[in-house]
N, C-alpha and C positions, 0 to 999 in steps of 0.2 A: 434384762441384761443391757450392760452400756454399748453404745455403738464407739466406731473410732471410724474419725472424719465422715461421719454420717452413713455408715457402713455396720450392718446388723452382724451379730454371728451368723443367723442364717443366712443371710445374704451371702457373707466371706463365703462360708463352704459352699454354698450352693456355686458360686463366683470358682473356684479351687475344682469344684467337681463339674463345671461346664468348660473347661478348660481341660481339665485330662481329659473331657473327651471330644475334644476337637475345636472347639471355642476361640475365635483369637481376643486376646486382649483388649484392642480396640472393641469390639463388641461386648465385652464386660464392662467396659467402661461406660457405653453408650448405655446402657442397662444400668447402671447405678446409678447415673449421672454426673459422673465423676472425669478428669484428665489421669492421662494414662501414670505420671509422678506419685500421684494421690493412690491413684492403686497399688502400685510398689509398695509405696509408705505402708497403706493400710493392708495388705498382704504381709508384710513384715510386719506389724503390729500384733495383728492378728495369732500369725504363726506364736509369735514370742508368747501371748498371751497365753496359747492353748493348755501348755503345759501347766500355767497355774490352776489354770480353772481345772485341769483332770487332777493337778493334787490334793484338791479340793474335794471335787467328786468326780470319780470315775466313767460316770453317767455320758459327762460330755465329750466321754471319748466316741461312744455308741449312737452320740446324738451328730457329729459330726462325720460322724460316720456315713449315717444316713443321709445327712445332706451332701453329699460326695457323690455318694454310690447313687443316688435319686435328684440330681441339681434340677428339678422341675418346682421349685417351693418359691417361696417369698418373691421380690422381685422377678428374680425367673419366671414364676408358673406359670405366665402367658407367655414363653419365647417357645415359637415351633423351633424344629430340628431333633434329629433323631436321637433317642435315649437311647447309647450306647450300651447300656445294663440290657433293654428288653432282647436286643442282637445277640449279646453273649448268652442269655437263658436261654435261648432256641438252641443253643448249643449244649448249654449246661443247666436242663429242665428244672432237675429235684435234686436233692443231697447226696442221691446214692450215685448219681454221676460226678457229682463235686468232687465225691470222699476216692471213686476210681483213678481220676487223674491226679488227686492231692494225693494220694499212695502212690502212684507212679511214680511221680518225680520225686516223689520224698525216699523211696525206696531207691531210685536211681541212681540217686546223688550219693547215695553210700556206698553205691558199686565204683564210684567215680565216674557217672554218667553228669553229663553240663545237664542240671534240671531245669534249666530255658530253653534246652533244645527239645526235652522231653514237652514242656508245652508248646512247641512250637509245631508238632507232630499232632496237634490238638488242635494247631491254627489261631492258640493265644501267642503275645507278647506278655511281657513281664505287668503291663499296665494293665493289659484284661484281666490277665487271673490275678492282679490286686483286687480287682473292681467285685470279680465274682469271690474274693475271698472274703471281702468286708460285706457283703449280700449272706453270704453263709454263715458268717461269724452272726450278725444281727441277726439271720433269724434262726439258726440255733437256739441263741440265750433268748429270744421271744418263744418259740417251743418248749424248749427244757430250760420251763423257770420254776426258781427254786417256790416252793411253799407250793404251786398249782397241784390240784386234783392230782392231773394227769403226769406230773413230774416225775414218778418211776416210769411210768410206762412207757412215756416221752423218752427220757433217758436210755433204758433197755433196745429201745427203739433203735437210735440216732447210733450209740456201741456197736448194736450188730452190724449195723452197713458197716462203719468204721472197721470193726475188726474182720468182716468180709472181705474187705480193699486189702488190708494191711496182709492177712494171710494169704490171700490170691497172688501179689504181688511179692511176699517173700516166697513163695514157693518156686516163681516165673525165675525170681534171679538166683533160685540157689545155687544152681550148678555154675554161676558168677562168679561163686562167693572166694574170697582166697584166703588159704590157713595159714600165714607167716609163720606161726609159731610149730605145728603139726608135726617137724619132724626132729623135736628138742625134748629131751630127756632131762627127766632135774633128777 
């Protein structure tokens, strides 16, 4: 793939996912070898780009993904500092914790509950549980991938946590729930 102003794809994302997690600019730059102008430009290039390359093939939305959620690769992979992804697993180990809080607040918000406040009761901001969401979305579709051995049973799998969360959590808010219509006779 072409670079823009001597700037890989990997690199951008891995560049874009050391910065959401605490990165400042200056040092992404120092890291590329680049002035901080030139990153702008090429962070706008980039960005503009992305969208043709996923119309192309979808792949590179999952491939950027990973270097987001993982910025330890290319350029990076010798930069110490702490991977903010391993911090949030210690909070959000496996799936079946993912799928609890992604039911809460998804369930919340339909009661009119603010679902950032619902993560925030988790101790995420809106930036963490993007990070742990794009972590779970990847490796979902690397578990339950289509054509594998294991892909039903994968699948079956990964539904019941799902529909565990989803029923635990509509049952917590039923008596939330309100009937507008309930007391209309047609």
């Amino acid at each position: 793939m072409e670079k823009i102003n001597g700037v890989s794809f990997e690199d951008w994302g891995a560049a874009c996912g050391n910065i959401a997690q605490g990165m400042g600019e200056d040092e992404v730059c120092k890291i590329l070898g680049i002035e901080l102008p030139i990153w702008q430009q090429t962070n706008e290039a980039w960005a503009g780009k992305l969208g043709d390359l996923m119309a192309e093939d979808m792949a590179v939305a999952t491939t950027y993904s990973g270097y987001f959620t993982n910025p330890k690769v290319g350029k990076f992979a010798g930069v110490s500092g702490e991977n903010k992804l391993d911090k949030l697993l210690e909070q959000v180990p496996d799936y079946d914790a993912y799928q609890k809080i992604f039911w809460h607040q998804s369930l919340a918000s339909e009661q009119g509950m603010d679902a950032s406040a619902i993560l925030q009761q988790y101790g995420f901001n809106l930036h963490d549980w993007s990070n742990l969401s794009m972590h779970y979305s990847d490796w979902f579709h690397s578990y339950v991938k289509h054509g594998s051995a294991d892909y039903e049973k994968n699948y079956r799998e990964t539904s019941a946590i799902s529909d565990k969360w989803q029923n635990y959590w509509k049952e917590n808010f039923k008596a939330d729930g309100v009937d507008l219509g309930g007391d209309i006779d047609f």
